[in-house]
N, C-alpha and C positions, 0 to 999 in steps of 0.2 A: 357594298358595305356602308352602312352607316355614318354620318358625320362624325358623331364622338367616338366609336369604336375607332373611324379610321384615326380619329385626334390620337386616342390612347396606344394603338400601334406604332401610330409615327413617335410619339414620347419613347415608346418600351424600343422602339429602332436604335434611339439615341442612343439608350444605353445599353444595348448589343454592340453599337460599334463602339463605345466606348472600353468594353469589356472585350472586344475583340482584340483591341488596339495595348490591350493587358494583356490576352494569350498572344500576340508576337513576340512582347517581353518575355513571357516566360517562355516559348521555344527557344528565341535565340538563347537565355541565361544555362539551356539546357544543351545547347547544343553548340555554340563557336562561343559564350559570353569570355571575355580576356578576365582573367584571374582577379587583375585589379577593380575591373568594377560592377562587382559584386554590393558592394554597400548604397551606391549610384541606384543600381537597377530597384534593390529593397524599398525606396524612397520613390520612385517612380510609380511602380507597382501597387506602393500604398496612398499614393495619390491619385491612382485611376481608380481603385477600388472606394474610395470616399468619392470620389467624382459620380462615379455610377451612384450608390449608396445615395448620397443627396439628389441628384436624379430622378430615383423612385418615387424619394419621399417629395417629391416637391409639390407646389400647389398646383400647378399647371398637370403634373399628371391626376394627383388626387379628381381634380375637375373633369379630368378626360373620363378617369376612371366611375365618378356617380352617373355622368353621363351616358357612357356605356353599359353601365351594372341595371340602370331604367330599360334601356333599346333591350339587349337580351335576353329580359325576362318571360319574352313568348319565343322565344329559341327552345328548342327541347332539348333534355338535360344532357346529352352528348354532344350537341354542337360544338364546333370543335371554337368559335370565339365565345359561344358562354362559358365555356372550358378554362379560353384565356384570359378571361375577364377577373375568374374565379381563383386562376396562378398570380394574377396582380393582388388582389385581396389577399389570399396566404401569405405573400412576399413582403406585402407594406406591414401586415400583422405583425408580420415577425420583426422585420427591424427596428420596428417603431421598440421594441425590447430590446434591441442589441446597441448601447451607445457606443458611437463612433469612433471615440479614441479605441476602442477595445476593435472593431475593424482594422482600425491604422495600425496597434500593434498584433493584431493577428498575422495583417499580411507582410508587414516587415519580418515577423518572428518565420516568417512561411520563406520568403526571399533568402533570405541570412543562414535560413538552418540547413535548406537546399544545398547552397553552395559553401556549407561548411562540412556539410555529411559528404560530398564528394571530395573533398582532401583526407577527412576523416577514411572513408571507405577504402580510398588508395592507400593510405599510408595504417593500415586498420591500428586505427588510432582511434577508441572507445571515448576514453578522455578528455580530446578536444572537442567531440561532439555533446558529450555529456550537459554540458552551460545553454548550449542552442536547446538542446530537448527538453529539458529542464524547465524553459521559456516555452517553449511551445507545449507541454502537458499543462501548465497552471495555464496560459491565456486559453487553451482550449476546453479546460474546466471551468472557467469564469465565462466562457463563450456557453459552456450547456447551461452552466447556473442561468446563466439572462436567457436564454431561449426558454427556457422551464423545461423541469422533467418530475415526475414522482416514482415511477419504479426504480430507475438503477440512470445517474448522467448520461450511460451509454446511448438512452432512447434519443436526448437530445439531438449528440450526434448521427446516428444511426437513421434517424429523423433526413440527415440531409440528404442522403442520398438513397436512403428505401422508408420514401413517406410513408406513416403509418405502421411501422414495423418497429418491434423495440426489441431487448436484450433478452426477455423471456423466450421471445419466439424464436429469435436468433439460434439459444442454448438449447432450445426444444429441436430444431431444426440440425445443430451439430452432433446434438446426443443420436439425433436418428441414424444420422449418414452413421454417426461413428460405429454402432451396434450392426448394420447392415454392411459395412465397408468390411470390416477388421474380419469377417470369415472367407469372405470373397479373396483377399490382401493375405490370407496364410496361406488359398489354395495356392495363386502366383505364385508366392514365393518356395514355393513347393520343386516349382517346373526347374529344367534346366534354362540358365540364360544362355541367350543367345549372342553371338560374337557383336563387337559392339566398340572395340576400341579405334576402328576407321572414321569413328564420329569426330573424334579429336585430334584427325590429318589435319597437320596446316595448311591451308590456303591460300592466299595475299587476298585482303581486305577488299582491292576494289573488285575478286570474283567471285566474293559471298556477297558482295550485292547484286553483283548482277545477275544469282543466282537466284536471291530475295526479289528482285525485281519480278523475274518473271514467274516464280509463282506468286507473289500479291495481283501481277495482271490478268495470270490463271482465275484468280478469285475474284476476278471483277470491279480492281482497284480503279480508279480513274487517274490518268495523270497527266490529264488536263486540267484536273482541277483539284491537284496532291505533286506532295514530292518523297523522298524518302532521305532520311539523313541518318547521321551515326550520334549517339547519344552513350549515357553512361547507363541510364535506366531506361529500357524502351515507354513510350507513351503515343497516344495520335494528340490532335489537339484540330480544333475546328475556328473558322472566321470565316463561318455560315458554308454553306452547301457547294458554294463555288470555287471554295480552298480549304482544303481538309487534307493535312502532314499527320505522316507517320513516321516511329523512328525504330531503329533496330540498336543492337548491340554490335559488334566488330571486332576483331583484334582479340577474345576471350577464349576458352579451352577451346569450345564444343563450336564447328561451322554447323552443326544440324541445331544447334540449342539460338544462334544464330537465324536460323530460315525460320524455324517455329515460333522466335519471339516477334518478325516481321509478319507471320503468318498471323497470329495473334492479335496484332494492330491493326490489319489490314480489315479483320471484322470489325472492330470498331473504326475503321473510315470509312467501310460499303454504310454503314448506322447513318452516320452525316452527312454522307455526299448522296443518298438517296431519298432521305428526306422532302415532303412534299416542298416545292418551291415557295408555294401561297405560303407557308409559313415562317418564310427567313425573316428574320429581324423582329420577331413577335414576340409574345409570352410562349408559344409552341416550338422555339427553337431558342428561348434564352433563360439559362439557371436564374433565375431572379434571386430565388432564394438562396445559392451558393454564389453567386454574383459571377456569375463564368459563363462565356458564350457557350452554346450546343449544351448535348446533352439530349438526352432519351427520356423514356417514360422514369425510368429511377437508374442508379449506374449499377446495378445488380441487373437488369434488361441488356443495359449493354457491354456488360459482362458477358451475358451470355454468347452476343453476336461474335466475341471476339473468339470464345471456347468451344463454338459451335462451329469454328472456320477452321480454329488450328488442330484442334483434334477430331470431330465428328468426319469432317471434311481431311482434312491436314492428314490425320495419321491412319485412315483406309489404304490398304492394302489397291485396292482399284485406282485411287489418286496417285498412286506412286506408280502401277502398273503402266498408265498412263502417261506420266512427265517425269520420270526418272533418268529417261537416256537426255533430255534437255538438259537437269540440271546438272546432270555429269560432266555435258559439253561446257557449260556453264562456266563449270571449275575446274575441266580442266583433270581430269583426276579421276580417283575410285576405280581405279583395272579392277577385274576381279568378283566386284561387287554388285548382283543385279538389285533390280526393283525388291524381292521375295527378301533378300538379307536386309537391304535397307528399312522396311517399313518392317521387320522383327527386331531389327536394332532399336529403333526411335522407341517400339512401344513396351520395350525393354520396362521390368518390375524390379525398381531396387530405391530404398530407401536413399535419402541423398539430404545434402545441405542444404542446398539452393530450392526455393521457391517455386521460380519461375523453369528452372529444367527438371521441378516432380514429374512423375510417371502419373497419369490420371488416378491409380489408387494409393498415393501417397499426399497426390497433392491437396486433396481438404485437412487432412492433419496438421498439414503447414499453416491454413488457417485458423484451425483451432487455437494456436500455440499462440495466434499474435492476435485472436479476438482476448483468450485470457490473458493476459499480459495487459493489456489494452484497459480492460476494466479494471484490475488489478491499478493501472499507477492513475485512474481515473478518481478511484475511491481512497485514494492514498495509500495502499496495501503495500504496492510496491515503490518503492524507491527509484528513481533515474539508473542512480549508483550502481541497485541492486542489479539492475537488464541483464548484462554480460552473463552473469551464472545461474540466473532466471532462465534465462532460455536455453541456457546449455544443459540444465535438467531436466525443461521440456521437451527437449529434442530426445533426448536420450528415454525419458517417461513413453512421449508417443511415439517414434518412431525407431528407438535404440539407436539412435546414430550420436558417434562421440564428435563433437564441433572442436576444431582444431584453433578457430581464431573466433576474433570479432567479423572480420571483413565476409568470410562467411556465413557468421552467425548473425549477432543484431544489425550489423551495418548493409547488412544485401539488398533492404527494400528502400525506396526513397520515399515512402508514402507519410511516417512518423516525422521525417524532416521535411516537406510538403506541407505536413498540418493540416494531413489527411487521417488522423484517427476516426474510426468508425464505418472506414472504408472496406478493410480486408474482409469484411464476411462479402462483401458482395460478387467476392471473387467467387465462394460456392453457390451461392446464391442463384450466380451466370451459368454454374457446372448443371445445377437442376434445372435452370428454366432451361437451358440450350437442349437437355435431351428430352425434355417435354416436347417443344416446339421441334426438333428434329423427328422424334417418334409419327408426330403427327400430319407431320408437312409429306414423310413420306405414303403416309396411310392416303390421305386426301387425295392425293396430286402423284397418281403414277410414273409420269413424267420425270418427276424428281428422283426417285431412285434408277430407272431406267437409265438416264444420264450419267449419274453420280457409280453408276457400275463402268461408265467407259471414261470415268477421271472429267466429266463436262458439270462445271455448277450453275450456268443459266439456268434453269428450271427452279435450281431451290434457290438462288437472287432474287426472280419472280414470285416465288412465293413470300419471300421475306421481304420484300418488298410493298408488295400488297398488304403481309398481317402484322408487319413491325415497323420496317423502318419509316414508310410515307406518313405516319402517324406523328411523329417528334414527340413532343410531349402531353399531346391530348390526350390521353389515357392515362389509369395508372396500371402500376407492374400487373398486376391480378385481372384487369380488366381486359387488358390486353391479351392476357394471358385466357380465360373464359373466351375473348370474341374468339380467339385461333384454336383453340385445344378444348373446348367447353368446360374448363378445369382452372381455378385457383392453383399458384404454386402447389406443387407436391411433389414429393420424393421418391415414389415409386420407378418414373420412367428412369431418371439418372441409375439406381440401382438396378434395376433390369439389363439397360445398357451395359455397366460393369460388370455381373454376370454370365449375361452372353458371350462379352468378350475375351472377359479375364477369370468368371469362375469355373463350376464344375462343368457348365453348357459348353463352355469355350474348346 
């Protein structure tokens, strides 16, 4: 490597670990932070983020960076350091727009509203969260305003984590699912369900993890270099390739909503722990632009990893075939119930409240509901105020389901108190690229289903490994997406898959 390139790594290192040393804060505030110091951590938080931030911008990298933007220009256009030469360039562009104070209270408004939505949620108390959001839709409006947009703010944000992608193609992209879902989603709803209320046997906490545990090591988790803990809102969080946490839910209705939301994590930690090495602490393994360590090609990519583990993988009738009598032993529990009931329970078709325990043809509607809302209080349509019965007519519009509370209704996702708006489509986003890349991995690589029929997922690790994860962030979504599948996002394999499984094929 180059003198300056390596100068410009070593700078962009700094503030990986600086930004790392920010994602410990934020697991711990998520996961043991003591009630009281919440205000503490906001302050903290919003000082590592201005620390990275000045960082970027300074002269010392600026220099590293003319340096290196000279050396790489006989690189060819995919190498993966003209690549990252080219992620510093987008990053300084952009902040050099974003002034600082408006950083420091983003990320205090993100700390604060975190840990006021989780008293909020328990106590489904609308109300006292109301003043945090409130705060956090205007600084994330004045945050698109400085980034610039011309179609709709939504692009600004939308921008962070699916570059290149704005609200047009977004709404183009939900209109379709919704027209190709909603006949599939009558046939379903047609069939008799299947028994299903053994999903909400209580367990004791510490044997749904260890229940959790062993299928995330089923799917290839590492925990040598990961741990798993209990959270309010499951999430992973990375501090580079050598430590990558995941977290689950505990202690709530469903022990199967439980495994599936660890199972779900667990793709997004094979995403960072598999990650090429050469690239730790670079521009190919640090958000520059969202100022957060790790991270994939866009988090709609790694979205996908995680919906392509817990359900493509996760909810096969052969995955269960497979490890069902373990996770029984596991907990202890389920006389009566084989492999054949369990994986007809889990893929059970029924509209619902919650999100994160939708059925695969219920659960893009859920994002429909919190992309519009989203744009709605973005462009001022909607009011803070208004949320509460905003959604409770959405839900009842798209999916006819009547919302009994707040705590199941606005208050379920933590992503809004986060000061992650522009995030939730990338959850469909994951549901179409995952069964792209699944469609195709098993077409290529025989290997991969042959396995995946006796419950074994090395083969499709290896492949995802080679066409997704080793790459970090040198590619983008579509690129990556053409090297492995010869195809640009599209909609057709997701839908086929839902067909197969759940339509008239089924």
């Amino acid at each position: 490597m180059s003198m300056s390139l390596a100068r410009l790594n070593a700078a962009i290192g700094r503030i990986n670990d600086v930004l790392c040393a920010a994602s410990v804060l934020v697991w711990d505030s998520r996961t043991m932070l003591p009630r009281g110091g919440g205000a503490a951590r906001a302050e903290q938080l919003a000082t590592l983020s201005l620390l990275a931030r000045d960082l970027l911008l300074a002269d010392e990298t600026r220099q590293a960076l003319d340096g290196a933007r000279r050396e790489v220009e006989i690189y060819s256009d995919d190498d993966p350091w003209r690549r990252a030469v080219h992620k510093v360039e987008e990053a300084i562009a952009l902040h050099r727009r974003i002034p600082a104070d408006l950083i420091e209270r983003k990320t205090k408004a993100r700390a604060l509203g975190t840990l006021i939505w989780i008293e909020a949620r328990a106590n489904d108390d609308f109300a006292s969260f109301a003043p945090a959001l409130a705060e956090i839709v205007a600084v994330t409006r004045d945050y698109a305003d400085a980034a610039g947009w011309s179609g709709h703010p939504y692009d600004a944000l939308i921008g962070l984590y699916e570059p290149g992608t704005t609200f047009a193609d977004i709404s183009a992209l939900l209109a379709e699912l919704k027209l190709g879902i909603r006949p599939i989603l009558d046939v379903a709803l047609g069939r008799k369900r299947p028994a299903r209320d053994f999903l909400n046997h209580p367990f004791p906490e510490e044997k749904v993890k260890a229940a959790a545990r062993l299928l995330t090591e089923v799917l290839g988790y590492d925990y040598e270099h990961g741990r798993l803990d209990k959270t309010v809102h499951p999430f992973a969080i990375s501090f580079t390739c050598a430590d990558v946490r995941i977290t689950m839910r505990l202690g709530e209705r469903s022990f199967a909503n439980s495994l599936f939301g660890a199972m779900h994590e667990t793709g997004h930690g094979l995403y960072e722990q598999n990650v090429d090495p050469a690239f730790t602490r670079t521009p190919l393994t640090t958000d520059l632009v969202g100022l957060h360590a790790g991270g994939g090609a866009s988090l709609g990519t790694h979205e996908s990893q995680s919906r392509l583990q817990e359900n493509h993988v996760g909810r096969s009738g052969d995955f269960w075939l497979a490890h069902f009598a373990a996770v029984k032993q596991a907990l202890g529990g389920l006389d009566g119930i084989d492999a054949d009931a369990f994986q007809h329970a889990v893929n059970d078709v029924s509209p619902g409240l919650i999100r994160t325990e939708a059925d695969e043809l219920t659960y893009d509607f859920h994002v429909m509901l919190r992309v519009e809302l989203e744009a709605a209080l973005l462009t001022g349509n909607l009011k803070v105020s208004d949320i509460p019965g905003a959604w409770r007519e959405a839900m009842q519009r798209q999916l006819g389901v009547m919302v009994p509370n707040d705590r199941e209704g606005c208050l379920q996702d933590v992503h809004w108190a986060s000061g992650s708006m522009g995030s939730f489509c990338t959850y469909t986003i994951g549901n179409v690229m995952a069964a792209q890349l699944f469609e195709i991995a098993k077409q290529k690589d025989e290997s991969v289903a042959t396995a995946l029929a006796k419950g074994e997922t090395a083969p499709l690790r290896l492949w995802l490994k080679e066409n997704v994860w080793r790459h970090g962030k040198r590619f983008s979504r579509d690129e990556l997406l053409e090297r492995a599948t010869g195809r640009a996002l599209e909609a057709g394999p997701y839908l086929r898959y839902l067909n197969v499984k759940y339509g008239k094929a089924a």
